[in-house]
C-alpha positions in Angstrom: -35.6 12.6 -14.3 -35.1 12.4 -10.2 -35.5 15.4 -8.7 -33.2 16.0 -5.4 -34.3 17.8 -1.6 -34.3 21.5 -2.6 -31.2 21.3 0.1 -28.5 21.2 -2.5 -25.6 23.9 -2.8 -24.1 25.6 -5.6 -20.7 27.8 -4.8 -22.0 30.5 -1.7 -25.9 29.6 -2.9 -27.9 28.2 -0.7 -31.4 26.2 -1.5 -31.3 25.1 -4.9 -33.1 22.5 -6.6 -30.8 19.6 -9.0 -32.2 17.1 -11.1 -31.2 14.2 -12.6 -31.2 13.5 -16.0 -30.8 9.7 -16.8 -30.5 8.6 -20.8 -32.5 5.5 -21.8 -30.7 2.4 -22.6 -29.1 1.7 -26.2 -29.1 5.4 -26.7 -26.0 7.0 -27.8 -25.2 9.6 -25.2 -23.7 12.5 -27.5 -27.0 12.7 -29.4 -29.4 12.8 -26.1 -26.7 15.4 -24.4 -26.9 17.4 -27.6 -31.2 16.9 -27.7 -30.9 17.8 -24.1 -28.6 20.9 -23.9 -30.9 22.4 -26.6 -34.5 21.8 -24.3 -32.6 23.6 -21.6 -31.5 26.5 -24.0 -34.9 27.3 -24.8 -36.6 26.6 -21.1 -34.2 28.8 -20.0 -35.1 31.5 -22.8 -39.3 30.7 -23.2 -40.5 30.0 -20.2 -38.5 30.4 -16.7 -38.5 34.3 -15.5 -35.2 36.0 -15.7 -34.2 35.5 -11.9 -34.4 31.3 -12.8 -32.3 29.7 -14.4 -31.5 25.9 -15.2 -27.8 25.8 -15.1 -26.4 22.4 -16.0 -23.0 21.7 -13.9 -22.5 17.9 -14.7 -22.1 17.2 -18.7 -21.1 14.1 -20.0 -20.1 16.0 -23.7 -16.7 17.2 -22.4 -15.9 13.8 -20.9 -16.7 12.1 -23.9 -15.5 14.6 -26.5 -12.1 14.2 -24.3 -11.9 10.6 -24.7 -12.9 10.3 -28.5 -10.5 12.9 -28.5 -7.7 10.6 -26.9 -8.7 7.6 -29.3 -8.6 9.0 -32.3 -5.2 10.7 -31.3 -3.9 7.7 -30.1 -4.6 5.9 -32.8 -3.5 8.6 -35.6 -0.3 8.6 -33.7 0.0 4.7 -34.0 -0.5 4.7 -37.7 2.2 7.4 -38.4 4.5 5.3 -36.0 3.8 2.2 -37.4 4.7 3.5 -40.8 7.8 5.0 -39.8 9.1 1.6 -38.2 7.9 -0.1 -41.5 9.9 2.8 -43.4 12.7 2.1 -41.5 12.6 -1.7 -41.5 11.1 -2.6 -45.2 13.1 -0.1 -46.5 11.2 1.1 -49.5 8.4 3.8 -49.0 6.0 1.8 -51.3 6.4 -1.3 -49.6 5.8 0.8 -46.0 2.5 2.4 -47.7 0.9 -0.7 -49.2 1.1 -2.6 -45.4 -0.3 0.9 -43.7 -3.2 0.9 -45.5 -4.1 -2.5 -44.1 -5.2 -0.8 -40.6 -7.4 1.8 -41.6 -9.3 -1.3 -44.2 -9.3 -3.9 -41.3 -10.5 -0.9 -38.6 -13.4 -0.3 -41.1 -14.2 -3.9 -41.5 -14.4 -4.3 -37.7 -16.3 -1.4 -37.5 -19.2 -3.3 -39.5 -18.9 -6.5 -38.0 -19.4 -4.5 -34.7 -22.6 -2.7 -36.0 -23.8 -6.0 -37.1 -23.1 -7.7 -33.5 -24.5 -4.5 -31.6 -21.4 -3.5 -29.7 -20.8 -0.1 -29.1 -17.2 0.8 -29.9 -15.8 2.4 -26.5 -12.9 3.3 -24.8 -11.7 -0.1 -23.2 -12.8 -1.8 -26.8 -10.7 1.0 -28.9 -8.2 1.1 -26.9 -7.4 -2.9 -27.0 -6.4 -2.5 -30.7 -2.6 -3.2 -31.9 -1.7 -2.2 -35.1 1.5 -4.1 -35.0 -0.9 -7.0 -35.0 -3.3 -5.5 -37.7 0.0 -5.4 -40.1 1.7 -8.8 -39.2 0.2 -10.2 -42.2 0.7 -7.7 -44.9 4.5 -7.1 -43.7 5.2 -11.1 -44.5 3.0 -10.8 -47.4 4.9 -7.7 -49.1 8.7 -8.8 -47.3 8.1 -12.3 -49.9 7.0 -10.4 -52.6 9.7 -8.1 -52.4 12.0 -10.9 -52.1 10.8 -12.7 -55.1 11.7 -9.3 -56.9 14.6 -9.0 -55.7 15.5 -12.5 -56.6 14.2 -12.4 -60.1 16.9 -9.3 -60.3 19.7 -11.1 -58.8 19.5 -13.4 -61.1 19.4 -11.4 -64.1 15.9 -11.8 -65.2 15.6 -8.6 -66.2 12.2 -6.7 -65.7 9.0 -8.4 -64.1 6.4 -6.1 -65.1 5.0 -8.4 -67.6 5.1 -11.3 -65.0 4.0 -9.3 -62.6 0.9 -10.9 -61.6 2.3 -14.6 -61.6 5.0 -13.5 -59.5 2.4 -12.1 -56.5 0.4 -14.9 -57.3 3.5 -17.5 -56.5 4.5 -15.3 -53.4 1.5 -15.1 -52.0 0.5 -19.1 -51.8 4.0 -19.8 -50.2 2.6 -17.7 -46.8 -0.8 -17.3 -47.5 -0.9 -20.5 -44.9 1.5 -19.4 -42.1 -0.4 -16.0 -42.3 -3.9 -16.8 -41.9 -2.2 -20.0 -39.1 -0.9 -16.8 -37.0 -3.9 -14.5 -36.7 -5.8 -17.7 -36.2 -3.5 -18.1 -33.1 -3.5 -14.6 -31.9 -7.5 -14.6 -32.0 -7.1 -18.1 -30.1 -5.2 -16.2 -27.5 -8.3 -13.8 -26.3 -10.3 -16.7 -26.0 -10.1 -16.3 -21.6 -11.7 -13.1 -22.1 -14.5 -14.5 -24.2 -15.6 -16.9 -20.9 -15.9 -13.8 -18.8 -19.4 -13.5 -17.3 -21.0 -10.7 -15.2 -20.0 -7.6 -15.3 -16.7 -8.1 -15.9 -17.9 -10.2 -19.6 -19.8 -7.0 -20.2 -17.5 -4.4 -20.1 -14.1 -6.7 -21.5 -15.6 -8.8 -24.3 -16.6 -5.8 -26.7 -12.4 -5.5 -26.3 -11.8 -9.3 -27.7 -14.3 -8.9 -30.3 -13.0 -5.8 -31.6 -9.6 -7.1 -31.6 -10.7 -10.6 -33.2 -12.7 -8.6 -36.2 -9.9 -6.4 -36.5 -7.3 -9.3 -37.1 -9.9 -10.9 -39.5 -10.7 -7.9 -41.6 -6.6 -7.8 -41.5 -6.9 -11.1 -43.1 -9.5 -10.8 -45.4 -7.4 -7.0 -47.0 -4.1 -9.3 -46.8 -5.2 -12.2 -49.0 -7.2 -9.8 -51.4 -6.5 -6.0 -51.3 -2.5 -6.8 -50.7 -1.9 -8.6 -53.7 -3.5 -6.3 -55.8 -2.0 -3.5 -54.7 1.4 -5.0 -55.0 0.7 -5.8 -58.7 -0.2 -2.1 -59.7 2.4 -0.3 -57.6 5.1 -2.5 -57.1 6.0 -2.7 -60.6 9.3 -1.8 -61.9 12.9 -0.9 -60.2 12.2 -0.7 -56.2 15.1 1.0 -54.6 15.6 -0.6 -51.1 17.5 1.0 -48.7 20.1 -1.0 -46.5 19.8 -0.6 -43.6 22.7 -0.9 -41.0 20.8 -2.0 -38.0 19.2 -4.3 -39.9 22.4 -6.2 -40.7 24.0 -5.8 -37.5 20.7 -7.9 -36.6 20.8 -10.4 -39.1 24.5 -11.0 -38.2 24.0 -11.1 -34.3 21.2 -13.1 -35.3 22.8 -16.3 -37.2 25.4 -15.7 -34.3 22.5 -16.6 -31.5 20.7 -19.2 -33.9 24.3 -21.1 -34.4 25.0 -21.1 -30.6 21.3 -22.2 -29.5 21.2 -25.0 -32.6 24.5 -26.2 -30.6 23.3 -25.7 -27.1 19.4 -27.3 -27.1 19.5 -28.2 -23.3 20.5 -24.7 -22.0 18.4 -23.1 -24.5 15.0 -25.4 -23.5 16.5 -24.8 -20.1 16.7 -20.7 -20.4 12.9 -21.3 -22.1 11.6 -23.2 -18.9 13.2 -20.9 -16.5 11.4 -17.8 -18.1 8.3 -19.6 -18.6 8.1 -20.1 -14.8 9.1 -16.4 -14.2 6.8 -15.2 -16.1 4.3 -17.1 -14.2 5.7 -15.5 -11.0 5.8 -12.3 -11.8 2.2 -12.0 -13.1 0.6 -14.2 -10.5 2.4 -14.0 -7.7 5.2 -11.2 -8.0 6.1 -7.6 -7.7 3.6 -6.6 -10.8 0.6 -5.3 -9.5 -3.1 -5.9 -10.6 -6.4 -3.7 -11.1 -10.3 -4.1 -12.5 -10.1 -1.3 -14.5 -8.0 1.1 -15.7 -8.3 4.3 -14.0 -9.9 7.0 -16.1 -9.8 10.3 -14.9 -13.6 12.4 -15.2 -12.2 16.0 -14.6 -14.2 16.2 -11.5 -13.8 14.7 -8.1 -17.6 13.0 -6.4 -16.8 13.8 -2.3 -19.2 12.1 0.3 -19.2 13.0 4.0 -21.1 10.1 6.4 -21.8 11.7 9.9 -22.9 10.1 12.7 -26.8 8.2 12.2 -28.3 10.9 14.8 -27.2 13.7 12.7 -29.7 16.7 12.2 -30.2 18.5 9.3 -28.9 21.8 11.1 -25.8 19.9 11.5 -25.2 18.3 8.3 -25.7 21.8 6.7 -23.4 23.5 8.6 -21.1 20.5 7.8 -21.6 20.9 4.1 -21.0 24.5 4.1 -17.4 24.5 5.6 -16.8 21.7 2.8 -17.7 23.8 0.8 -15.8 26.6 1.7 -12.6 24.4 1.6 -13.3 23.6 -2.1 -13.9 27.1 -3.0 -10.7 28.4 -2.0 -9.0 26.4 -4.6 -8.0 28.0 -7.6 -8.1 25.1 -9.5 -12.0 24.5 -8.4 -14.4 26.6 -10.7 -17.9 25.4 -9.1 -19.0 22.9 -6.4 -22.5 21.5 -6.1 -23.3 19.8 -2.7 -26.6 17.6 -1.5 -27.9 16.4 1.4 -29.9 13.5 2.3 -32.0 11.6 0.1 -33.7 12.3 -3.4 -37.6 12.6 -3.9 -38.2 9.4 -5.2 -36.7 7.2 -2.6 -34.3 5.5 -5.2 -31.4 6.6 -2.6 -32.3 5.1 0.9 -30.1 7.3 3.2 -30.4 10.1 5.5 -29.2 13.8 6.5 -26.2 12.4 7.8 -25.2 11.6 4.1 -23.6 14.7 2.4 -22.4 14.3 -1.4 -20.2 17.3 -3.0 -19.6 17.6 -7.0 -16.2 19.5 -7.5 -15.8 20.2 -11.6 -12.0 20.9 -11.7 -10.3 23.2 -14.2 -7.7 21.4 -17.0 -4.7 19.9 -15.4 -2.6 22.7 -17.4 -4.0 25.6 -15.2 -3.8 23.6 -11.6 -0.8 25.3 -10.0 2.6 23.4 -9.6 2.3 22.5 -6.3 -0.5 19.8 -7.1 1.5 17.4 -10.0 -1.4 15.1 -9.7 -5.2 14.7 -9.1 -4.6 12.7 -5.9 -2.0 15.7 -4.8 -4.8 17.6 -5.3 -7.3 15.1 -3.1 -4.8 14.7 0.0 -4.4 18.7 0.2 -8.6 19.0 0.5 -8.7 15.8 2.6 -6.1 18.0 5.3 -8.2 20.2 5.3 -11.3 18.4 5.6 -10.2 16.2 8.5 -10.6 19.2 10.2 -14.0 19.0 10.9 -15.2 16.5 13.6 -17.4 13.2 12.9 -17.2 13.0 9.6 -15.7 10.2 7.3 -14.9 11.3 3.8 -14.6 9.7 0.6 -13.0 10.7 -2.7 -14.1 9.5 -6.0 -15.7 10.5 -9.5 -19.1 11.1 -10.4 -19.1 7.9 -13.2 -16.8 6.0 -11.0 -19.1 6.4 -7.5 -21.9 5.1 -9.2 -20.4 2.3 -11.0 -18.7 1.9 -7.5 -21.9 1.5 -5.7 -23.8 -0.9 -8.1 -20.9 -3.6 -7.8 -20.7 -3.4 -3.9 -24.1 -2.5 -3.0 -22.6 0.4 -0.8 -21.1 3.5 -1.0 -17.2 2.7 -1.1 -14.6 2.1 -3.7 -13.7 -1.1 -2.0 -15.7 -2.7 0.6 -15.0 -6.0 3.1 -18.8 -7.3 4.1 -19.0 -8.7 7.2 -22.3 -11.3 8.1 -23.9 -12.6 10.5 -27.2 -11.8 13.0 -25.8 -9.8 15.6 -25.3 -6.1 14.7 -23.7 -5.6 18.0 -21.2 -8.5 16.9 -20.5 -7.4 13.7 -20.0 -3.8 14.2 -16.9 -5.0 17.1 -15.7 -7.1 14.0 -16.0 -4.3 11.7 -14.0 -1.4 13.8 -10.9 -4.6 14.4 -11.4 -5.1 10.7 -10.7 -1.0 10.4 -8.0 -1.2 12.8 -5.9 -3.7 10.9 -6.8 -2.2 7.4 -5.7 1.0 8.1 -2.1 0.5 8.9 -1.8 -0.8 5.2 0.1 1.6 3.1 -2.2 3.1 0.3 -5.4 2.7 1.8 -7.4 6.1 2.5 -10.8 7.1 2.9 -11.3 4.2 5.6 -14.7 4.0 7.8 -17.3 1.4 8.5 -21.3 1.8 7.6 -22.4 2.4 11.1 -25.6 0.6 11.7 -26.0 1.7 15.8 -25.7 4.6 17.0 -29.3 5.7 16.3 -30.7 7.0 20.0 -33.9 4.9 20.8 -36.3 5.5 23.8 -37.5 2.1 24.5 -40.6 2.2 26.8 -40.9 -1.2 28.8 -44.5 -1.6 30.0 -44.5 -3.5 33.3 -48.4 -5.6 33.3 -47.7 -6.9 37.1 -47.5 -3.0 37.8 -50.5 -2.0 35.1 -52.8 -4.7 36.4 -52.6 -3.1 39.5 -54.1 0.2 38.9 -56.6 -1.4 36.9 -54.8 -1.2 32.8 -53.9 -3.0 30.2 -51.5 -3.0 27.6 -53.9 -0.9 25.0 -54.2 1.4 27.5 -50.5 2.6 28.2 -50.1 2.4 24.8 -52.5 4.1 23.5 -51.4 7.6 25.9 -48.2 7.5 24.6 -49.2 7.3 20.7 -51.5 10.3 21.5 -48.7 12.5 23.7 -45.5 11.3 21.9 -46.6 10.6 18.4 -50.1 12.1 17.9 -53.4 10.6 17.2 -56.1 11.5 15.1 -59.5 12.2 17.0 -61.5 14.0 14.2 -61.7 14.6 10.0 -62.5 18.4 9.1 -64.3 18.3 5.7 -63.9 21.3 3.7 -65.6 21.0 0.1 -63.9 17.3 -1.3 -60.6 18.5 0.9 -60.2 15.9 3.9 -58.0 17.0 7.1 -57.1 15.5 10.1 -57.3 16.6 13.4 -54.4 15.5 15.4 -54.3 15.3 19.3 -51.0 15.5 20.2 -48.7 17.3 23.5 -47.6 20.5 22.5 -43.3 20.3 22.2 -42.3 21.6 25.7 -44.3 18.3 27.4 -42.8 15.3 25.1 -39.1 16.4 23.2 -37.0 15.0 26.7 -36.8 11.9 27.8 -37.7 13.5 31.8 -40.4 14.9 30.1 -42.0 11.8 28.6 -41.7 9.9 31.7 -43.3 12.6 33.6 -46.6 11.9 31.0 -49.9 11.1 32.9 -51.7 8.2 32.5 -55.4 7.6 33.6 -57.1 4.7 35.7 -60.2 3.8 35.7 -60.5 4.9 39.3 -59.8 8.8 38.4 -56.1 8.6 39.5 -53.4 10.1 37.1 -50.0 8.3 37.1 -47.0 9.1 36.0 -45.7 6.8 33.0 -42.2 6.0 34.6 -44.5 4.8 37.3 -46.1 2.1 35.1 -42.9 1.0 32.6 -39.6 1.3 32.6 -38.2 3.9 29.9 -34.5 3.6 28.6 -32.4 5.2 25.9 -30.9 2.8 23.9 -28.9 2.8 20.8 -30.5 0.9 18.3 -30.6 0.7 14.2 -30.0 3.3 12.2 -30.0 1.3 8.8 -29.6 -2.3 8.5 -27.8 -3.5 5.3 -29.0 -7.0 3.8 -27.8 -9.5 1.2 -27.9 -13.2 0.2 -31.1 -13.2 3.2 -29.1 -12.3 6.1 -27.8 -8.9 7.8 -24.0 -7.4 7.1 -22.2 -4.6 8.2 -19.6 -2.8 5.8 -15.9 -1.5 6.0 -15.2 0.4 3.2 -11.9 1.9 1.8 -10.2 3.6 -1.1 -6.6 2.5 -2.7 -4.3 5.3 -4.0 -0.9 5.4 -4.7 -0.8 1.5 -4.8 -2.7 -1.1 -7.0 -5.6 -3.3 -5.4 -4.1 -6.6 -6.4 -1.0 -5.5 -4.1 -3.4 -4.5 -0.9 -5.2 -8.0 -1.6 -2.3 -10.1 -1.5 -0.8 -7.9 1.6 -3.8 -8.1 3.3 -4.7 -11.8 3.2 -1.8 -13.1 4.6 -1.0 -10.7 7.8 -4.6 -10.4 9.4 -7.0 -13.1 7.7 -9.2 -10.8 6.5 -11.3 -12.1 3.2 -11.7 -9.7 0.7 -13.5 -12.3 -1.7 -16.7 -9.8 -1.9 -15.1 -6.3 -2.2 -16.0 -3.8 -5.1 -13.8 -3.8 -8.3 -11.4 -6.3 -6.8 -13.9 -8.8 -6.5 -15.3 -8.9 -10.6 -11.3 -9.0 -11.2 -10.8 -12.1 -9.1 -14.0 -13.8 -10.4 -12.8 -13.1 -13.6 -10.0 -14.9 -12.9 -11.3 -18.1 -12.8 -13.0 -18.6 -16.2 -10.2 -16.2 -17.7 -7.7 -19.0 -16.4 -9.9 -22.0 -17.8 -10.1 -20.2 -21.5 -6.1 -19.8 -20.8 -6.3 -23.7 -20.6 -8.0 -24.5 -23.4 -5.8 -22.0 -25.7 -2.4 -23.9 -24.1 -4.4 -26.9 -25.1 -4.9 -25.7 -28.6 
């Protein structure tokens, strides 16, 4: 648990404490929400007095109830369509039914094989599955069965229900090979996302996996389940319905298979030429790219970065208009706000750093005005423009963190600059901002300011020391003791230690006239001002300095709405040389990209 500054905000409350609750890995989040939840019941009921209460504002249960809710109607939904199109298609309810129970066998096949390899099923992994695919194989399985029926009755064989078994027997071995060929190939087809390392292997492979044992445990109820359910309930009369469409298909059909048969170099030439479209329009055409899919949390994350210098008097007064702005939306129920750093130093930043939770109500009680969740975000980011020296940023609680732990700052998107000079690369950084902002889609634009912190540098001059009789230690030594204080004594009281500090009182050392005005003693009984013994300055100097790969960067971070990233990337590298090689999601995409396009290699290969 990481306890926050008891500076945090809830709605018009000031001063409140927040904790984090972090689940251990490999633990299934529903069962340590529900463990949790039921601690804080009965803290909140045994223990705390009546005027304290621990209020949780940031559950992942609704989140994830939402999303298993979303699978599981998804997938209900694609079961009852695929049946229909089989219905409609097959033409004979049994037929349709036999082939429907294929997906929910195969989904609890791949649900083993997925225990057995340790991969959680999740939304991205769920969400991969095609149940046209999982059915290929029984639909050409029960369509050659059906045929050899329907044969047997053409040509006056009379009833098959004592050859019943021979007759699925002889059907099956005529596609059992084309059938187990195909899945073979559409497996072969995922193989680019099985090279995917890095993050981006983590969070895609579980996908291909579940797809592959999906497709496999299709295979495995196609060449064993299938047939035997086609013996006991496709015995007897099957009526099959004729279906128009279907023949105005099969009749366009031989028309096209005639006319290509008589025309092989246009139709290898018409192959070619969409081949190469293709190519063009997924690598290099209008159709845009992203990481991830976006997944909305219900909640928007806000962070406000002020100025380096910022006080915490300033920063609060900063968080409470925020605050007010959220709070006069309807569709904002509560708003929890921080500032600073937590406790345990896992978070190295300062009061200018202002983070805002703001839970949101269901999209069906937002009012009309606001048709989406970014509507929503440009309305509060009016209004919070309105308050000078601050850059905002919009995101989502998951979504911020994840954001962070890929770039290694606080930004959606990020362009690193490198290099040894600060001064340097904060110039590079505000040209970088400049050029990035007149891109359509981009929002939320600012640079990690690294300068801007004030500095009082105190020069000592030894020509001018040596004079009076000094050294060094000696200058030095007055302005530890007037400026920063010095301890001259220990008061002992019992096994309790404290320290008595010499130090000016406020009024004499909090200017910078005032610290130059500071006496220093010679040896000779004189008392000299310090301005007269060093030079003293105030110099901007660094706040933070960012580091990676062992050398110093400064940051320009962005958000992209309204517009995919692949899109911004490709506009941007062209028109103002920028590399965005190192930036955020878009970065694990493109990286991806390279073994991704190897294992697409090998399966042309194959």
């Amino acid at each position: 648990m990481s306890e926050h500054r008891p500076d945090g905000t809830v709605d018009e409350r000031d001063d409140v404490v927040e904790g984090v609750v972090l689940a251990r890995v490999g633990e299934r989040d529903e069962t340590v929400l529900k463990g949790l939840n039921a601690k804080v019941k009965e803290i909140n009921e045994r223990f705390l007095p009546p005027d304290v209460k621990i209020k949780p504002y940031l559950d992942r249960s609704d989140l994830i109830r939402f999303t298993t809710h979303t699978v599981e109607e998804n997938m209900l939904e694609g079961m009852i369509l695929v049946l229909i199109v089989l219905l409609f298609f097959l033409g004979n309810l049994r037929s349709a039914l036999i082939v429907a129970v294929t997906i929910p066998m195969s989904l609890l096949i791949a649900s083993i094989l997925l225990d057995l390899k340790n991969i959680p099923a999740n939304l991205l992994s769920l969400g991969a599955l095609d149940f046209g695919m999982v059915v290929d194989g029984a639909v050409v399985m029960i369509e050659n069965i059906f045929r050899h029926k329907q044969n047997r009755r053409n040509q006056g064989l009379g009833s098959d229900d004592e050859n019943m078994l021979e007759l699925v027997i002889t059907a099956a071995r005529e596609v059992e090979r084309p059938i187990v060929y195909a899945i073979a190939i559409i497996i072969l087809a995922y193989l680019p996302i099985f090279t995917l390392q890095r993050i981006e292997g983590r969070l895609f492979s579980p996908m291909a996996w579940t797809v592959a044992f999906a497709l496999l445990g299709s295979l495995l109820v196609v060449l064993t389940v299938v047939p035997v359910l086609a013996v006991i309930f496709m015995k007897g009369e099957l009526k099959e319905w004729h279906n128009p469409f279907m023949g105005w298909i099969e009749t366009n059909y031989r028309k096209a298979l005639s006319w290509a048969l008589a025309n092989r170099p246009k139709v290898v030439g018409i192959s070619l030429a969409s081949f190469a479209l293709t190519l063009i329009l997924a690598f290099g055409g209008p159709i845009g790219s992203e990481f991830l899919p976006h997944l909305d949390e219900g909640s928007i994350w806000v962070r406000g970065t002020l100025p380096p210098s910022t006080s915490y008097e300033t920063s609060d007064a900063v968080v409470k208009k925020a605050r007010a702005v959220f709070m006069r939306y309807p569709e904002v129920p509560i708003t929890v706000c921080q500032i600073g750093r937590p406790d345990d130093g896992t978070d190295a930043t300062g009061f200018f750093n202002t983070e805002c939770f703001v839970d949101l109500k269901p999209h069906g009680k937002w009012r009309k005005k606001f048709r989406t969740k970014n509507d929503l975000i440009a309305s509060m980011n009016a209004e919070l423009t309105q308050i000078p020296g601050v850059i905002w940023n919009f995101s989502q609680p998951i979504s911020d963190g994840a954001e962070e732990m890929m770039s290694g700052v606080k930004g959606a998107m990020v362009v690193k600059l490198y290099g040894e000079d600060l001064k340097t690369l904060d110039q590079k950084a505000h040209e970088i901002k400049e050029a990035i902002g007149a891109v359509r889609g981009v929002q939320d634009l600012g640079v990690f300011e690294e300068l801007g912190q004030p500095n009082v540098n105190i020069v000592i001059d030894r020509d001018t020391i040596s004079r009076y009789g000094l050294n060094i230690s000696d200058v030095q030594d007055v302005i530890e003791t007037a400026v920063g204080g010095k301890v001259a004594s220990v008061v002992m009281d019992g096994e309790k230690r404290y320290d008595i500090v010499v130090r000016y009182q406020p009024q004499h050392r909090e200017t910078i006239e005032q610290i130059r005005h500071i006496q220093v003693s010679t040896p000779d009984g004189y008392r000299v001002p310090l301005e007269n013994l060093a030079a003293i300055k105030v110099e901007d100097g660094a706040s933070m300095i960012y580091r990676e790969e062992n050398s110093r960067y400064v940051a320009v971070k962005f958000s992209v709405r309204g517009r995919d990233l692949g899109r911004l990337r490709d506009f941007l590298h062209p028109d103002s040389g920028i590399r965005l090689g190192e930036v955020g999601a878009d970065h694990h995409g493109q990286r991806g990209a390279g073994p991704g396009g190897r294992g697409a290699g090998l399966v042309f290969d194959g």
